[in-house]
C-alpha positions as a printed Julia matrix, in Angstrom:
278×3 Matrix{Float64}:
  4.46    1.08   41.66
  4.02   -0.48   45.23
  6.3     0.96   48.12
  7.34   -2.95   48.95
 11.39   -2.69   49.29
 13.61   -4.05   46.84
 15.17   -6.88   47.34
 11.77   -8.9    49.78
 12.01  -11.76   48.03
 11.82  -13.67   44.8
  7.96  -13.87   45.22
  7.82   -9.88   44.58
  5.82   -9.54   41.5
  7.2    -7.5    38.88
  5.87   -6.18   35.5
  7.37   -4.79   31.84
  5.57   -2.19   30.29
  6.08   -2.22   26.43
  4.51    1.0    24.99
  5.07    0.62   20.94
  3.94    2.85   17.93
  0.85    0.74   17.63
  0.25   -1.6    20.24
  0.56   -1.59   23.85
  2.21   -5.11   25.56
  2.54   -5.78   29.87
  3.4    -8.85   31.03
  3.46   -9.52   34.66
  6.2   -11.99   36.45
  6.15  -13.85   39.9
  9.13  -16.36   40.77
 10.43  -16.44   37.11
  6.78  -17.25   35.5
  4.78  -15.11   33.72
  1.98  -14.29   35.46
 -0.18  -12.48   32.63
  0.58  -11.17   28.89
 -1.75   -8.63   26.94
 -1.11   -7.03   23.79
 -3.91   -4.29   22.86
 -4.26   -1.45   20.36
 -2.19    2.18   21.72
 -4.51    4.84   22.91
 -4.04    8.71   22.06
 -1.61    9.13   24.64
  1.75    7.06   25.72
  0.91    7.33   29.6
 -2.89    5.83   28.32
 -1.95    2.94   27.07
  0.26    1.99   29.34
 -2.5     2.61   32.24
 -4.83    0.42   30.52
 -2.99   -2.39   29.64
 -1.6    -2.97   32.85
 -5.0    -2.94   34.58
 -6.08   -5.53   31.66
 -2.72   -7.11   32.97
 -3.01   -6.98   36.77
 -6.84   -8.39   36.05
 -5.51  -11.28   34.41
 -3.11  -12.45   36.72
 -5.6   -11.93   39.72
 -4.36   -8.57   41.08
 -6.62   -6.11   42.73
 -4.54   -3.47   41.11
 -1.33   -2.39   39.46
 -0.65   -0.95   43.38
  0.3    -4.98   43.69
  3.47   -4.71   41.29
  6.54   -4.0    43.35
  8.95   -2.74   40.25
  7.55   -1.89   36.83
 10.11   -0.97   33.92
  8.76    0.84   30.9
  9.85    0.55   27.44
  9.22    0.98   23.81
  8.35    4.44   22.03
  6.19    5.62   24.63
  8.03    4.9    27.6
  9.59    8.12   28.37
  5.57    8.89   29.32
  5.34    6.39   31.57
  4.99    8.49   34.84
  4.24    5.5    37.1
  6.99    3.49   36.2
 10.12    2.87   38.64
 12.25    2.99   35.64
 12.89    3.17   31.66
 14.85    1.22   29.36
 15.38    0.8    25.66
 13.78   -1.61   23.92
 16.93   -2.42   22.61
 18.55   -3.76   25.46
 14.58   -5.23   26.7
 14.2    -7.27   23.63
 17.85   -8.68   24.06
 16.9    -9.72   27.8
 13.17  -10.89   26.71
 14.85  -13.02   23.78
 17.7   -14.75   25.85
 15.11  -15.29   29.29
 12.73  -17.19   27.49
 15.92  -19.46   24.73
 19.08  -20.24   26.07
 22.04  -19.54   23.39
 20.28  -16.11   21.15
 22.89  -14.26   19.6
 20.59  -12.72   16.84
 17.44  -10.58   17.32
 15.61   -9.5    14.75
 13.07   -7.02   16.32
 10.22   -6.08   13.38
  8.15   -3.22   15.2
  5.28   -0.6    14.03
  7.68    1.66   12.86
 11.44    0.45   13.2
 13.29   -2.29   12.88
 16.42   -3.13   14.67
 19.53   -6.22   14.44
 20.64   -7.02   18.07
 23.51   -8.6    18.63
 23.38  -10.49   21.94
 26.24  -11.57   23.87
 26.35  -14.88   26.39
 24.83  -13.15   29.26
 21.82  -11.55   27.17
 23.38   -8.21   27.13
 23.47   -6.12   23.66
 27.09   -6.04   22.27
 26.35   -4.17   19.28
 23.02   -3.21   17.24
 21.79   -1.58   13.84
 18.35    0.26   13.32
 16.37    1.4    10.62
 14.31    4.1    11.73
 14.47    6.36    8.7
 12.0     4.67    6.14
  8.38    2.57    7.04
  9.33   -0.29    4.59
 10.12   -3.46    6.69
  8.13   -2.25    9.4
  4.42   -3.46   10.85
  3.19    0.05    9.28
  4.27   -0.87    5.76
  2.78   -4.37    5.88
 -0.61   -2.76    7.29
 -0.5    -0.52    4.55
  0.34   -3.58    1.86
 -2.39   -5.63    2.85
 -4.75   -2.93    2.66
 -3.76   -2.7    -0.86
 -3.97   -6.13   -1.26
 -7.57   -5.74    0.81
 -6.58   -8.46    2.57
 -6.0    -8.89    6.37
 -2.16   -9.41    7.43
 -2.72  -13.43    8.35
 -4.33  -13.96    5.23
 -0.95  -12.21    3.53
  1.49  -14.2     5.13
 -0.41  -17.43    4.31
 -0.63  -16.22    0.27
  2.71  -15.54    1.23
  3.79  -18.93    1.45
  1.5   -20.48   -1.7
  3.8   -18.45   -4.13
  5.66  -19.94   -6.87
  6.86  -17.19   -8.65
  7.33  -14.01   -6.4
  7.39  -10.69   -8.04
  9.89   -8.31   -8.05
  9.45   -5.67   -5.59
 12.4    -3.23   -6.99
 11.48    0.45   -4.6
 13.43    0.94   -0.88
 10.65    3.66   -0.43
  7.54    2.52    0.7
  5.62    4.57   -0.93
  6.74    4.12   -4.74
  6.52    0.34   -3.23
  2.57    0.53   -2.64
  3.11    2.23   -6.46
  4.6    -0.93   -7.84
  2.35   -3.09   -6.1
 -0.91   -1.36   -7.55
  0.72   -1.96  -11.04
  1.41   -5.9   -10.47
 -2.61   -6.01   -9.18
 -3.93   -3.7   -11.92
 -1.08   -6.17  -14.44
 -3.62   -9.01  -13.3
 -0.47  -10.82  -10.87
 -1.31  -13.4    -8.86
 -1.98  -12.21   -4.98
  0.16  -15.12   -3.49
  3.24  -13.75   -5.92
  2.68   -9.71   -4.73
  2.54  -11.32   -1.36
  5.89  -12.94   -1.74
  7.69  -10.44   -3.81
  6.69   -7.99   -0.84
  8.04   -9.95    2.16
 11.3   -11.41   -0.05
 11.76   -7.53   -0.5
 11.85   -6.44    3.12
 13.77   -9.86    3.65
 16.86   -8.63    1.75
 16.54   -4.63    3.5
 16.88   -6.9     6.64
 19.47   -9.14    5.83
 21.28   -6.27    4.75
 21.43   -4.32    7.84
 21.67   -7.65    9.77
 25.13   -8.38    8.1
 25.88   -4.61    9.58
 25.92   -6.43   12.99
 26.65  -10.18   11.95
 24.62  -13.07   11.73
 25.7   -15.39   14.66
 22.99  -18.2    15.52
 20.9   -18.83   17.54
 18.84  -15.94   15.76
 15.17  -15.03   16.75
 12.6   -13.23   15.13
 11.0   -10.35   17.6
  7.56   -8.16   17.1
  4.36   -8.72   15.72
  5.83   -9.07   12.79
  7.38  -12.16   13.55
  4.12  -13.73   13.36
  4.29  -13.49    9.69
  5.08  -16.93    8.52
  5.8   -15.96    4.83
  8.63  -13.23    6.25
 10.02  -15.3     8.44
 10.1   -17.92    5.79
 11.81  -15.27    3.07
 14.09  -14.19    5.76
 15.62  -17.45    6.79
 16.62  -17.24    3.22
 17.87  -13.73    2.9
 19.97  -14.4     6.04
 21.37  -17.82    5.21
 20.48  -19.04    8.27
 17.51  -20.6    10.59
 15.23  -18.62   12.7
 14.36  -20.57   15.85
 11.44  -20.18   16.78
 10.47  -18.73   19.87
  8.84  -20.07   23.08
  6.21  -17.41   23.81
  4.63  -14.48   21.5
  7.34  -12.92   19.82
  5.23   -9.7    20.15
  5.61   -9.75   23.82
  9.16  -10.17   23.99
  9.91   -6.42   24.56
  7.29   -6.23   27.61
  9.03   -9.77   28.86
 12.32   -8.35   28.83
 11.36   -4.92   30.56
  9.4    -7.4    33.23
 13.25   -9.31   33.46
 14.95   -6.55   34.65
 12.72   -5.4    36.88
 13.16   -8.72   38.75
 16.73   -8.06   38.55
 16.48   -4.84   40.25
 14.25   -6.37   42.62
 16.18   -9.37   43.32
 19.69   -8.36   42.75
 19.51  -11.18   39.8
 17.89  -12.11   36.95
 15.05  -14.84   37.78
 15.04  -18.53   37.2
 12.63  -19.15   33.91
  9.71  -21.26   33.94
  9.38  -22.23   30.19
């Protein structure tokens, strides 16, 4: 971004660029503190989205442009087509640094994204040590629950709040999305109770999880990243799957990815990762 030299200062302002499948996240940081956070829907284009929600960004934190950022790391699907960024890095490694910046002691991230999901396994100095992805098949991804609500015609916070009403989940018995959306039009059209479909849906994508979790091993602290993680009733059916609690996180789990890019960029900046504010 700006032609300031690495290594000026721990006042440098830095910024991750998180360019998903569906949603675009930038968060800015400035002495260890974030700045400004925005999440907004992708544009056509990778190199789009990223453009506008950094300006949405740098606007929120007071900048007179992007120009102000001294280091800006892309990540996320799009972030090969990130021309203006200094660098790119996996959101692999981004959510593992986003996770362990803003909790002390994470050894489990759970990263629920548009169209992946991944099992991070964190070691004591935030770097990954070992991971698992499922990036074969939409079930247990943001996609598939868009695509579930709409079947349920009703909106994703509405789901995960059914969600957690049930008292007798269904059985959700497909790993294929699609003959998935099949079983859940015959529970509706059976006369099933929402809050059960609702259930039977996240307990299913809880136990694809926990399966490719246990790939990795479960080792607490464990977080829940993506806008996923905002569904209660998931988190709630995965704590279960897993066997073990999900702390909650600090900040919006959906930003964690952009947080982390925005990390090491201060550590390329500053030779070291920054103090957090939180």
């Amino acid at each position: 971004m700006s032609e300031r030299a690495l290594g000026e200062g721990r006042d440098a302002l830095v910024a991750g660029c998180d360019v998903g499948s569906t949603t675009g996240k930038a968060v800015i940081l400035g002495e260890g503190r974030v700045l400004a956070q925005v999440v907004m829907p992708c544009e056509p284009r990778p190199e789009e989205t990223a453009r506008a929600v950094l300006e949405k960004a740098a606007r929120a934190a007071g900048l007179e442009s992007p120009d102000d950022i001294c280091y800006l790391v892309g990540t996320g699907y799009g972030r090969i087509r990130i021309p203006f960024a200094d660098d790119n890095i996996s959101e692999i490694t981004c959510h593992a640094r986003g996770a362990s910046f803003v909790l002390e002691g994470v050894r489990t991230a759970i990263d629920i994204g548009g169209q992946d999901c991944k099992v991070i396994s964190i070691n004591e100095r935030g770097r990954v040590s070992e991971f698992a992805m499922n990036d074969k098949c939409a079930a247990g991804t943001g996609r598939f629950f868009e695509a579930m609500s709409r079947v349920l015609r009703v909106t994703l916070e509405e789901m995960s709040a059914l969600s957690l009403k049930s008292e007798r989940p269904t059985t959700i018995t497909s790993q294929c999305s699609v003959f998935a959306e099949s079983e859940v039009i015959t529970q509706l059209n059976e006369g099933e109770e929402l809050a059960n479909i609702a259930c039977g849906i996240n307990l299913a994508i809880s136990r694809r999880l926990a399966a490719l979790a246990r790939r990795v091993g479960v080792v607490p602290k464990v977080v829940v990243t993506g806008g996923c993680a905002k569904n209660r009733g998931l988190v709630a059916t995965l704590e279960q799957a897993l066997g073990a609690k999900i702390d909650p996180l600090p900040v919006d789990p959906q930003i964690i990815g952009a947080l982390g890019a925005a990390v090491l960029a201060a550590e390329r900046v500053n030779g070291g990762p920054p103090n957090p504010a939180f």
